[in-house]
VEXRO-162060 format. One line per field, with one value per atom (N, C-alpha, C): residue number from 1; atom name; x, y, z. Coordinates in steps of 0.05 Angstrom, whole numbers, m for minus. Each point is the difference from the previous one (the first is absolute). Layout:
<atoms>
nr = [NUM;...]
atom = [CA;...]
u = [X;...]
v = [Y;...]
w = [Z;...]
</atoms>
This chain:
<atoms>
nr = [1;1;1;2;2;2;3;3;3;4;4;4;5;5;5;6;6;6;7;7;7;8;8;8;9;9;9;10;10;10;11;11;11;12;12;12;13;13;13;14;14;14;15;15;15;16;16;16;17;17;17;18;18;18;19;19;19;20;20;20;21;21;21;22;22;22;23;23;23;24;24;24;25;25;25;26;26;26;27;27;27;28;28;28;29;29;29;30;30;30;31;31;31;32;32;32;33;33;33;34;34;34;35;35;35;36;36;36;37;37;37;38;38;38;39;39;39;40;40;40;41;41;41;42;42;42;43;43;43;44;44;44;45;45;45;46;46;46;47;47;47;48;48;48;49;49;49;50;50;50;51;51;51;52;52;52;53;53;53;54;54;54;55;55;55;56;56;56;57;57;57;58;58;58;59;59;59;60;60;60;61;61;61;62;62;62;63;63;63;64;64;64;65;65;65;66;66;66;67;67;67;68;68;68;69;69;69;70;70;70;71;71;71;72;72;72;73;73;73;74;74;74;75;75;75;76;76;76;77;77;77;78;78;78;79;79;79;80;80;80;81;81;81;82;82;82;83;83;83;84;84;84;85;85;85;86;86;86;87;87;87;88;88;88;89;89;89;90;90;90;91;91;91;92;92;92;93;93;93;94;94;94;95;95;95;96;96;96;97;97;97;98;98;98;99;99;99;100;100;100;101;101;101;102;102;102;103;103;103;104;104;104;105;105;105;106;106;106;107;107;107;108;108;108;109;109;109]
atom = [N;CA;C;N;CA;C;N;CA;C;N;CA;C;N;CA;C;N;CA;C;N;CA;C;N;CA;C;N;CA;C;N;CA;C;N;CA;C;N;CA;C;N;CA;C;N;CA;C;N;CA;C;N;CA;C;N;CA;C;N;CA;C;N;CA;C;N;CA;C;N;CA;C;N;CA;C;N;CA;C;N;CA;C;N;CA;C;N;CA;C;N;CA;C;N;CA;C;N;CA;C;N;CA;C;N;CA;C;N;CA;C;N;CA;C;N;CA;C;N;CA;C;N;CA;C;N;CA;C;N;CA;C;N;CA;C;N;CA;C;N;CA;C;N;CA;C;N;CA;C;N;CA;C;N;CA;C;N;CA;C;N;CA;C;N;CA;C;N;CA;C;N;CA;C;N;CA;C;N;CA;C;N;CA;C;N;CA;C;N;CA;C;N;CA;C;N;CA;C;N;CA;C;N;CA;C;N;CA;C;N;CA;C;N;CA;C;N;CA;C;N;CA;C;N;CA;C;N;CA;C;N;CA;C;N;CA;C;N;CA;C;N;CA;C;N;CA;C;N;CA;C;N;CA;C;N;CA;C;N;CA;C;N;CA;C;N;CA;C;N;CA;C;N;CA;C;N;CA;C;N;CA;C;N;CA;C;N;CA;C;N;CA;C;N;CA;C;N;CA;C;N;CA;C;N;CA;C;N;CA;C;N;CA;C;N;CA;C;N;CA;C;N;CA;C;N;CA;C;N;CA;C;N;CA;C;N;CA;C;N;CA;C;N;CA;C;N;CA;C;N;CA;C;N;CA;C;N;CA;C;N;CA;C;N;CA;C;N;CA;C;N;CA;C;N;CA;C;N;CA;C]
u = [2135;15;17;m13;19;32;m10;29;26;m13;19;12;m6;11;17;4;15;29;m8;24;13;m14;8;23;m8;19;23;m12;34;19;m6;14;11;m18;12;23;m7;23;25;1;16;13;m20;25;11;m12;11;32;m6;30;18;m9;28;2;m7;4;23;m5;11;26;1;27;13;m1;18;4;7;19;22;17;19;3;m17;9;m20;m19;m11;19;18;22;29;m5;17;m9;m21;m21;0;m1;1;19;22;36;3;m7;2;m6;m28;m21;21;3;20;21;14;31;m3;m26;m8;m3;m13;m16;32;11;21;18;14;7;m5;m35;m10;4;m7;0;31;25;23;13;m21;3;m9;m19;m16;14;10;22;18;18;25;m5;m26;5;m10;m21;m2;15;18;33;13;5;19;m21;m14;m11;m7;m1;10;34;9;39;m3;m16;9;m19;m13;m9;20;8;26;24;7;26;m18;m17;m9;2;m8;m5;27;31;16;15;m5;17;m20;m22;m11;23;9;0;44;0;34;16;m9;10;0;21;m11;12;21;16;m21;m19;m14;m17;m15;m20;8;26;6;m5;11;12;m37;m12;m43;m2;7;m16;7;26;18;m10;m8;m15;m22;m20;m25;5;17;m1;16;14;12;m22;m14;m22;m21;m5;m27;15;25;8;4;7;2;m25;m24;m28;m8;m1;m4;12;29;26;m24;m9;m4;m26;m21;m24;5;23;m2;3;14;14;m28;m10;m15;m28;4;m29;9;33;15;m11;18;m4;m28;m28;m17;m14;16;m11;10;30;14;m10;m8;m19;m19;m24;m18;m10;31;m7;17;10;11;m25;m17;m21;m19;m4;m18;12;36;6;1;0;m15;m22;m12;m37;m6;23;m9;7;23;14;m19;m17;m21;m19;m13;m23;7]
v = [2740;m20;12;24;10;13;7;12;m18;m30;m16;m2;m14;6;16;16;18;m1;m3;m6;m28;m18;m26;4;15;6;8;20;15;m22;m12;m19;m24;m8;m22;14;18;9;15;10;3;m19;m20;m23;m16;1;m10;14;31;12;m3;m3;0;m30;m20;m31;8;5;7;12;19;18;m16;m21;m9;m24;m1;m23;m5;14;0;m22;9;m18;m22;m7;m19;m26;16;m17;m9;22;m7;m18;m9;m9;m27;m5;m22;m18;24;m21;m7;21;m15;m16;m7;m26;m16;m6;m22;m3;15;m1;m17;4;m19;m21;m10;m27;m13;6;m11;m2;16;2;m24;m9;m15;m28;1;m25;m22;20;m7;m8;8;0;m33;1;m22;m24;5;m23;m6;22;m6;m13;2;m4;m38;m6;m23;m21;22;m20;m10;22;m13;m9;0;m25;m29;m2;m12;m17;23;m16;1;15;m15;m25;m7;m29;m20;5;m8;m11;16;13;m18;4;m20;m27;m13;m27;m6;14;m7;m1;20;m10;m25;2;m25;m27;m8;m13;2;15;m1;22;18;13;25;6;31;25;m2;12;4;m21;2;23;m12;15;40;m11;37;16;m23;11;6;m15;3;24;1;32;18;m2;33;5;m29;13;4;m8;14;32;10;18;24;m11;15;10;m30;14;15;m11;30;28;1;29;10;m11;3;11;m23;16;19;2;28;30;m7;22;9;m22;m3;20;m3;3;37;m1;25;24;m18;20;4;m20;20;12;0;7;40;m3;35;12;m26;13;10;m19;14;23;0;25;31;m7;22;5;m18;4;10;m10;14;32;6;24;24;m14;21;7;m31;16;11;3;13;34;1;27;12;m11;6;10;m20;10;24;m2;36;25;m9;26;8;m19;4;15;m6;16;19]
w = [4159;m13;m23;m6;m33;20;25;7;m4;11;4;m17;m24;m28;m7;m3;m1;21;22;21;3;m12;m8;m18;m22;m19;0;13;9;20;19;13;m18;m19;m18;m17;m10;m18;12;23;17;9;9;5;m21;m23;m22;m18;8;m10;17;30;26;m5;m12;m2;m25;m28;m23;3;20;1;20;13;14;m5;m23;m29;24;m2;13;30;16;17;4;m21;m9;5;m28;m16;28;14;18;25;4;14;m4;m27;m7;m12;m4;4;28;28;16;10;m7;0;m8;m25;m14;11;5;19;23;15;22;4;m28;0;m9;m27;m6;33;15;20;9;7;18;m14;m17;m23;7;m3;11;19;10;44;3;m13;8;m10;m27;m15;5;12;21;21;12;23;0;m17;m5;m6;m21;m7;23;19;25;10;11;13;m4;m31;m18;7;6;m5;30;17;41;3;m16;3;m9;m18;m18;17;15;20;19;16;14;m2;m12;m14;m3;m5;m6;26;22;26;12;m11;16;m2;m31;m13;11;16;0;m15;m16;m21;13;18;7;m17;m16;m19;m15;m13;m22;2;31;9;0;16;4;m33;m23;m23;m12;1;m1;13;24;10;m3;m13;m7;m24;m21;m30;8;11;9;5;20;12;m22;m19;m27;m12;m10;m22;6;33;4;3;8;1;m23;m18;m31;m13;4;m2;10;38;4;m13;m1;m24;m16;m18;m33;11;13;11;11;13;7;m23;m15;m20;m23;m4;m12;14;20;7;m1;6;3;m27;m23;m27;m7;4;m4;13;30;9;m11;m8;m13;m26;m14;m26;6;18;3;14;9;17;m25;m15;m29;m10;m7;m18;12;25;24;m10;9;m4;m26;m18;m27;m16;15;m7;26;23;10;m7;m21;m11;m30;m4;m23;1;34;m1;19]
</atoms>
């Protein structure tokens, strides 16, 4: 039992400095985490919006209005592309952020 000890140790604190020295893509790890969710977050909002404005558009050719209707599904279909845009763009920015401070903390150690 005393061996183990000893080799316990060494494995804990080994994995504890290779955990410590890789700040870096920790940090980059977890902008891309965030880049994603925000990404997804957007996806999901856009896409509820237009479905939102093709029920809209619906209800309105029911009703005789097909101008209206066309004029409902083209804003639906604006604002989710707009969100996806908004969604892509930053999911880039944080990956470009996070892979600076990735190549940063490798030029450290």
């Amino acid at each position: 039992m005393n061996c183990r000890v000893p080799l316990c140790l060494a494995v804990l604190l080994s994995a504890t400095s290779a955990f410590a020295a890789d700040r870096g893509d920790r940090i980059d790890r977890h902008l891309d985490a965030r880049g994603e969710r925000i990404d997804h977050q957007l996806d999901v909002r856009g896409d509820r919006i237009e479905r939102r404005f093709d029920r809209r558009a619906d209800r309105a050719a029911a009703h005789g209005h097909p101008r209206a209707a066309a004029r409902l599904d083209a804003r639906g279909e604006r604002i989710d592309r707009r969100l996806d845009r908004r969604g892509d763009h930053i999911e880039a920015r944080l990956d470009r952020r996070g892979d600076r401070i990735e190549r940063r903390w490798d030029r450290r150690s």
